[in-house]
N, C-alpha and C positions, 0 to 999 in steps of 0.2 A: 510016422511023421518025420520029416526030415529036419536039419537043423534049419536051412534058408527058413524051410515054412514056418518052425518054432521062434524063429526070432522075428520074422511078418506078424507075425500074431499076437507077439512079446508087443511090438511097436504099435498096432493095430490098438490092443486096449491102453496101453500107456496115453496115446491122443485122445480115446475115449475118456479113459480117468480125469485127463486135464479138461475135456471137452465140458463132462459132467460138473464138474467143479466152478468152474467159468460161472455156466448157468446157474447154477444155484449161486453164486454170487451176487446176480444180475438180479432176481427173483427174490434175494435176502435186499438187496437195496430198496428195491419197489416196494417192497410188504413195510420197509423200515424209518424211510427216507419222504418229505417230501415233494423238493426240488431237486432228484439228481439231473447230471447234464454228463455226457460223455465228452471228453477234449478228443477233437478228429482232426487229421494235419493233410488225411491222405494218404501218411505211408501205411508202410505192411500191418505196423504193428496196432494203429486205430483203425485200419481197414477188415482184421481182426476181428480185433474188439466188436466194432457194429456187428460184423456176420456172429460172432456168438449172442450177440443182445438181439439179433432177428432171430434167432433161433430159441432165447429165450422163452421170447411173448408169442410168435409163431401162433395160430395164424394172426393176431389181434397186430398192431404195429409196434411198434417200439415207441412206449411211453416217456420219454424223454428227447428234449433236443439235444443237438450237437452243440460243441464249441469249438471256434481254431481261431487260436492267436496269430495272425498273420504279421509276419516280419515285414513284408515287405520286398524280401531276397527270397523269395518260392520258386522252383521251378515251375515252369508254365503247365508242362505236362501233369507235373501232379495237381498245377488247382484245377487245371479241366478235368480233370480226373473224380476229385473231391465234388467239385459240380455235378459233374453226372452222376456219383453214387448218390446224391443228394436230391437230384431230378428223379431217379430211376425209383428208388423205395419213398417217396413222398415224404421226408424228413424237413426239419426245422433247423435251417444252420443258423446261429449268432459268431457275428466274425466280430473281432476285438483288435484293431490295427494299430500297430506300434506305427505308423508312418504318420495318425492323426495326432499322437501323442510326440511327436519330434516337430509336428506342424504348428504346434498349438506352446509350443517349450516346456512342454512336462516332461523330457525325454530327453537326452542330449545325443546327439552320433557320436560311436568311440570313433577316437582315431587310427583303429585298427580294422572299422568298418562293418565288423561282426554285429549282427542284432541280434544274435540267441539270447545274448544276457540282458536283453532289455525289453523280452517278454515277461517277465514279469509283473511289473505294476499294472499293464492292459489286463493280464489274466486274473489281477485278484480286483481288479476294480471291476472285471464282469463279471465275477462271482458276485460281490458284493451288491450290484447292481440287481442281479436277476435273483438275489437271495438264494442261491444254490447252495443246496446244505450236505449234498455228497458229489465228488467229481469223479468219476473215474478217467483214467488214466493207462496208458498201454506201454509204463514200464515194467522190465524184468529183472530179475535178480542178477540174473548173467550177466548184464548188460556193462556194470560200472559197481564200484566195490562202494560208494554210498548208496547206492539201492538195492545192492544185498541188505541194507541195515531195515529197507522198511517192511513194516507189517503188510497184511491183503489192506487194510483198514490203518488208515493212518493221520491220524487226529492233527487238524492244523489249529490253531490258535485263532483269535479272534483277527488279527496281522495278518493272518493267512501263512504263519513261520512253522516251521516244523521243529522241533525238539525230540534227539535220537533216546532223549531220556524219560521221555511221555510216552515211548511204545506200548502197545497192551499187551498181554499173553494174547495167544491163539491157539486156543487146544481146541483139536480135530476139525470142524468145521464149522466153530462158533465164534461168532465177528460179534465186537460191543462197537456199536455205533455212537455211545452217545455222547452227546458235546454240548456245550451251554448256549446259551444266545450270541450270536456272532462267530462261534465256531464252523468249520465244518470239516467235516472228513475225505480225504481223498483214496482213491476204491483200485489196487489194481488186482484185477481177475487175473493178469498176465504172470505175477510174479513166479511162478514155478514152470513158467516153459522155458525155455531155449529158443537160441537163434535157430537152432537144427528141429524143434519140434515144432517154429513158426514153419518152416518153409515147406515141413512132412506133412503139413493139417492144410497150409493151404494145396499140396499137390493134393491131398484126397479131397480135399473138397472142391478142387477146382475154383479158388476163389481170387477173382479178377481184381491185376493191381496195374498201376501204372508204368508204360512202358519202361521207364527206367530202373528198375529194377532187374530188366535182362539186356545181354548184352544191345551196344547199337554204338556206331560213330560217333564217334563229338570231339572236337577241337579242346583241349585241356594243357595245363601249363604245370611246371611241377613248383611246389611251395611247400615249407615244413615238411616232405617227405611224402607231399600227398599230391594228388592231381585233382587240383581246382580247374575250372571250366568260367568261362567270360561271362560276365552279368553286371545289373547296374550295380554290384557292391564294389567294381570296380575290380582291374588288372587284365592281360599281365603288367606286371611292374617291368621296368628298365632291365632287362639282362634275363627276363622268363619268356624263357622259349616257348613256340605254340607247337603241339603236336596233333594230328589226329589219329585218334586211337581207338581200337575196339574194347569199350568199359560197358562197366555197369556200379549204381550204386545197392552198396548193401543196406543203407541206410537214409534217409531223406530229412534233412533240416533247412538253416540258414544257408544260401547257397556261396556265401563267403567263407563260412569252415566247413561242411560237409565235400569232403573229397570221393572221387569215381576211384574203382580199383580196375587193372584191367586183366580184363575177363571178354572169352568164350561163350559163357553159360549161357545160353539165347530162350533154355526152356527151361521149367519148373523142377524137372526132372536135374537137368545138368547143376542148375542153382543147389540145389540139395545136395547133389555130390562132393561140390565146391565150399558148401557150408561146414560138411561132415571134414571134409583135408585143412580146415582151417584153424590154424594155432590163435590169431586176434580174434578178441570182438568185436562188433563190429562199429561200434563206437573208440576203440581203441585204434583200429587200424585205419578212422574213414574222419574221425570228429576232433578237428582242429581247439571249439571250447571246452575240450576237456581235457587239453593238455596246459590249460592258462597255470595251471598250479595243480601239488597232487593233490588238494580237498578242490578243485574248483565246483563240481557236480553238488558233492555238500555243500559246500558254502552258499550260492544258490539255491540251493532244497530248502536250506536254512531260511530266505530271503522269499521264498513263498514258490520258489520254479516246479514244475512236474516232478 
């Protein structure tokens, strides 16, 4: 055996190992749980998440609905996107819109324009609403240095608040789910992959995301060090030049802080190689609300966010 093959095969079961684990996460909630809901946005990393929970319950459907808090600042391509996975496997989406809560004054617009931070209160009042008692969630560890701190299984308060001091142990593959009345738990299957082992598992399995995640034209303007692109959240501002560029995002949020990097990568294949030469994450290098302050991600997590 050669080395190339020895390390294909290294990689091959590593996807497997997380592949397996995933599942049996999915399959510990169902046996455990019994309201969970998945939070789906569309991007890579809840688009994920569903293809391991179809592969869970396979062939029977996936016993849970979706959720996705809608900002309001979404790319277009990803909610078509989000629709069709949702047309295509016969699922249950509940959408939770921050635009009906800034309609109605329970919501205020910052005057920075950003809605990430004000998903929030829509997401724990449809939890609360639909009595979901486990949510899973398609953060990683990798991702941001407050969510290295959480467990698979990570216990919310009756608030819906997170406390890094109410963690459980987790030895080998035993999850304690339990929580009192009004509690519930949020579930991520994700936390031991990587950006680099998201984009390996989706190139072997071929699993279909929305265009924006390889490269393509778009008109973008630069701000904070990042290239933002025109939407109703507003700009460019006075003195931000428009360019058009061959980008891609590595990540998909609020279309007011999530910034394009630019990029070549037009296939699954080139995106991986591009992930593997990459020093940021990709919330470091693309995600304008988590440079609000160095806890901003905690502080939030704290406040009930993903």
């Amino acid at each position: 055996m050669t080395i190339a093959q020895s390390a294909t095969d290294a990689a091959r079961d590593h996807l497997a190992a997380l592949e397996s684990e995933a599942v049996h996460i999915f399959r510990e909630v169902a046996g455990e749980f019994d309201r969970p809901v998945i939070l789906f946005s569309g991007g890579k990393d809840s688009t994920l998440l569903l293809h391991l929970a179809i592969k869970a319950f396979h062939p029977a459907p996936v016993p849970f609905p979706l959720l996705h808090v809608d900002t309001g600042h979404n790319f277009d391509e990803v909610l078509r996107f989000r629709d069709h996975v949702v047309e295509k496997y016969g699922l249950r989406l509940i959408v939770a819109r921050v635009q009906d809560y800034l309609d109605d004054g329970r919501l205020t617009e910052r005057p920075d324009g950003t809605r990430n931070p004000l998903q929030t209160q829509p997401l724990l009042d449809a939890i609360a609403d639909n009595r979901f008692d486990a949510v899973f969630g398609g953060g990683r560890r990798d991702e941001e240095r407050a969510r290295a701190k959480e467990r698979i299984f990570s216990l919310r308060n009756a608030f819906g608040q997170w406390d890094p001091r109410r963690q459980r142990p987790e030895l080998w593959n035993l999850y304690n789910g339990r929580h009192r009345a009004g509690e519930h738990v949020r579930v991520f299957p994700l936390s031991n992959w990587t950006e680099a082992d998201v984009w390996n598992y989706i190139a072997r399995e071929r699993v279909e995301l929305p265009s924006i995640y390889y490269a393509h034209k778009r008109a973008v303007f630069r701000r904070d060090g990042m290239w933002l692109t025109e939407g109703p959240w507003g700009g460019p501002r006075e003195g931000e030049e428009v360019h058009e560029l061959t980008v891609r995002y590595r990540t998909v949020g609020d279309g007011s802080c999530t910034g394009a990097v630019e990029s070549d990568a037009a296939t699954v294949e080139e995106v991986v190689a591009e992930v593997l030469a990459s020093r940021l994450t990709e919330r470091g290098a693309t995600r304008a609300d988590d440079r609000l302050s160095e806890a901003a991600m905690e502080d939030r997590k704290r406040e009930g966010y993903f």
